[in-house]
C-alpha positions in Angstrom: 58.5 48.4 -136.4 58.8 48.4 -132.8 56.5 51.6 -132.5 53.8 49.1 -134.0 53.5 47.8 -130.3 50.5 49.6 -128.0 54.1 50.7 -125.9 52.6 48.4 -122.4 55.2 46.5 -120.6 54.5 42.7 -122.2 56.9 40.8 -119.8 54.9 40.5 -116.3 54.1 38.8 -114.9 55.4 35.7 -116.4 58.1 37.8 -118.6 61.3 39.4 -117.5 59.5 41.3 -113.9 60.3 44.5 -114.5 63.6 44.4 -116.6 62.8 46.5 -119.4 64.8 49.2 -120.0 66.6 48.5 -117.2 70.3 48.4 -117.4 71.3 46.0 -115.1 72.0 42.2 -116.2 68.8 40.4 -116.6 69.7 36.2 -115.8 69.4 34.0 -118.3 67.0 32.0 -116.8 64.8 35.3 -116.8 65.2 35.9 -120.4 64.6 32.5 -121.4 61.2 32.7 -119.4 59.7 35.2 -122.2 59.5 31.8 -123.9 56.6 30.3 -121.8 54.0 32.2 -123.0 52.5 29.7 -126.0 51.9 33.4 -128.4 55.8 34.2 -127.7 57.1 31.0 -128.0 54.7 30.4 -131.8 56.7 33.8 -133.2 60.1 33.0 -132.2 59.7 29.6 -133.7 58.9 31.4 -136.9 61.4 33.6 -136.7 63.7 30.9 -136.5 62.6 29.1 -139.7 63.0 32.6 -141.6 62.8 36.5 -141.1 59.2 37.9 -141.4 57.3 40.9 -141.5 54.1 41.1 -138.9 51.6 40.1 -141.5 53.7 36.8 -142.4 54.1 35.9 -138.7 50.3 36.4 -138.6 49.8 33.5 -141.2 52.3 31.5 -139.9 51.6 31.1 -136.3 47.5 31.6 -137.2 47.7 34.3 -134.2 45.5 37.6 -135.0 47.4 40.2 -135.4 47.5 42.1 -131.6 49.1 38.7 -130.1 52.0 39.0 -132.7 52.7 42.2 -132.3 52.7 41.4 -128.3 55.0 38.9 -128.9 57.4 40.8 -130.8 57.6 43.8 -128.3 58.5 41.1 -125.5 60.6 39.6 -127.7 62.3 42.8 -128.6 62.8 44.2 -125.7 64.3 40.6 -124.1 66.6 41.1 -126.8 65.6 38.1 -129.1 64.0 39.7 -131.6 65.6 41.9 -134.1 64.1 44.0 -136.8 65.1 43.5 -140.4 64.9 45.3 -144.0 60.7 46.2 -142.9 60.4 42.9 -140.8 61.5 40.8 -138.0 64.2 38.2 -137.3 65.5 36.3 -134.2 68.4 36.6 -132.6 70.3 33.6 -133.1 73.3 34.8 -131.0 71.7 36.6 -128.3 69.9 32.5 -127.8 73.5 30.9 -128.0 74.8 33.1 -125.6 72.1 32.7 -123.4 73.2 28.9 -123.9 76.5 29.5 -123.6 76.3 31.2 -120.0 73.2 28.2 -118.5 75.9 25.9 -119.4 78.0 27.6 -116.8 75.2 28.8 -114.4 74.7 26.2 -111.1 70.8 25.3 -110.8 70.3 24.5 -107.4 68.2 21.9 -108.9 66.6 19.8 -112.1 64.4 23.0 -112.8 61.7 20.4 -114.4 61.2 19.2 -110.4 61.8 22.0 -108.4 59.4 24.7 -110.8 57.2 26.8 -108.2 58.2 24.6 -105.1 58.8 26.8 -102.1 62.5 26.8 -100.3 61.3 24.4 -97.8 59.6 22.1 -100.3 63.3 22.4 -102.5 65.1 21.1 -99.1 63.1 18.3 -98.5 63.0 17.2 -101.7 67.0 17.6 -102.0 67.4 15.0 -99.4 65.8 12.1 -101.6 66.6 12.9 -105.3 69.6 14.3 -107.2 70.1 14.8 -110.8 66.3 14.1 -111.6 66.7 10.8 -109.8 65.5 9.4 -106.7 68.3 8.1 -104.5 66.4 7.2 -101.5 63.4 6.8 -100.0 61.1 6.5 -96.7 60.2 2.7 -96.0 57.5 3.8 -93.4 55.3 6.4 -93.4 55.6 8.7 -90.6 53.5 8.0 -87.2 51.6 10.5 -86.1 
């Protein structure tokens, strides 16, 4: 079913950047990311109810066909997606172990703040939060 896919990388630039077919490790984090994309993230949650075939995904998530079959070659190749007896089906154990190793993995911080700030921006901001909280703050605003 895979060979259904037009065979174009589907992961950047907001996927995987370039790990497909690559041997290294890919981060958690990274494969996790293949979830942003709203398309992706309508199949796997399909997928997660039941196996399907493309056509059922394509009545399920109300996508047109093309975006589905997107999905599932990012999917697949993130190794989430698993095909199944002429359909699809996540990979419920690929996603705990994804889990398993965030739980161990050190985020330098709350990823909900820090998403797309620069290293500089990450410092400052560092110095007056922790754990998603605000610990202190400026009481003047700077002269200047």
């Amino acid at each position: 079913m895979r060979g259904e896919t037009d065979g174009r990388s589907h992961l950047s630039p907001e996927g995987l950047d370039g790990a497909v077919g690559s041997l290294s490790p890919v981060h958690p984090v990274e494969r996790l990311k293949i979830l942003l994309d709203p398309a992706r993230l309508a199949v796997a949650g399909a997928l997660a109810v039941e196996p399907a075939t493309t056509d059922a995904l394509t009545e399920r998530t109300g996508l047109d066909r093309r975006p589905v079959l997107d999905a599932l070659g990012a999917l697949s190749s993130a190794g989430l997606v698993d095909t199944e007896d002429g359909g699809y089906r996540l990979d419920h154990d690929a996603l705990r172990d994804i889990a398993q190793e965030l739980a161990t993995v050190e985020l330098p911080m709350d990823p909900s703040i820090g998403y797309g700030m620069t290293d500089d921006e990450r410092v400052v901001l560092s110095r007056f939060s922790m754990a998603a909280r605000c610990t202190r703050y400026r009481a003047t605003a700077p002269s200047g």
